[in-house]
C-alpha positions in Angstrom: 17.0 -0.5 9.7 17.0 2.8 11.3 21.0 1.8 12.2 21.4 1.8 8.5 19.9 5.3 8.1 16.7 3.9 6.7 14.1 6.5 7.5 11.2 4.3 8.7 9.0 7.0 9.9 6.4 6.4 13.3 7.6 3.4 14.9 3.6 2.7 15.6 3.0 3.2 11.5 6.0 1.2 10.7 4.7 -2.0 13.3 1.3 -1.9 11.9 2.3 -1.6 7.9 4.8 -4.8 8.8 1.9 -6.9 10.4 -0.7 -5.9 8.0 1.7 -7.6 5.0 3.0 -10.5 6.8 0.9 -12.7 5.2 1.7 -11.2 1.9 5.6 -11.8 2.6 5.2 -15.2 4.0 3.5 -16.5 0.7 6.4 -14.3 -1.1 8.8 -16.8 0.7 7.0 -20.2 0.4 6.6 -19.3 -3.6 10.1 -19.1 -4.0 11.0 -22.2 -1.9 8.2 -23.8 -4.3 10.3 -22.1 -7.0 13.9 -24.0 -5.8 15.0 -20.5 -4.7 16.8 -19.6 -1.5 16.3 -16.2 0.2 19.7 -16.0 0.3 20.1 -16.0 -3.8 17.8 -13.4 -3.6 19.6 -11.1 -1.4 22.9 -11.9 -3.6 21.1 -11.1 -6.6 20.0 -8.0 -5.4 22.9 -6.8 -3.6 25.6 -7.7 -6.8 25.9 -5.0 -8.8 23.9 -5.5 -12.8 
């Protein structure tokens, strides 16, 4: 992300926010599986413009 030009701040800070909402973002992921989405219909979704 920081090759994008995302400012991410503290690479420490940055590691530690990811791990502490892992387990958020992997039941994210297995909802929408549950759902009949694909991640990647998600990202298309997101990325085409409204």
């Amino acid at each position: 992300m920081r090759a994008a030009g995302i400012p991410l701040g503290d690479r420490e800070e940055f590691e530690n926010a990811a791990r502490e909402t892992a387990e958020q973002r992997r039941l994210l992921f297995a909802l929408m599986e549950e759902e009949g989405w694909k991640w990647q219909q998600r990202e298309e979704k997101i990325d085409s413009p409204s």
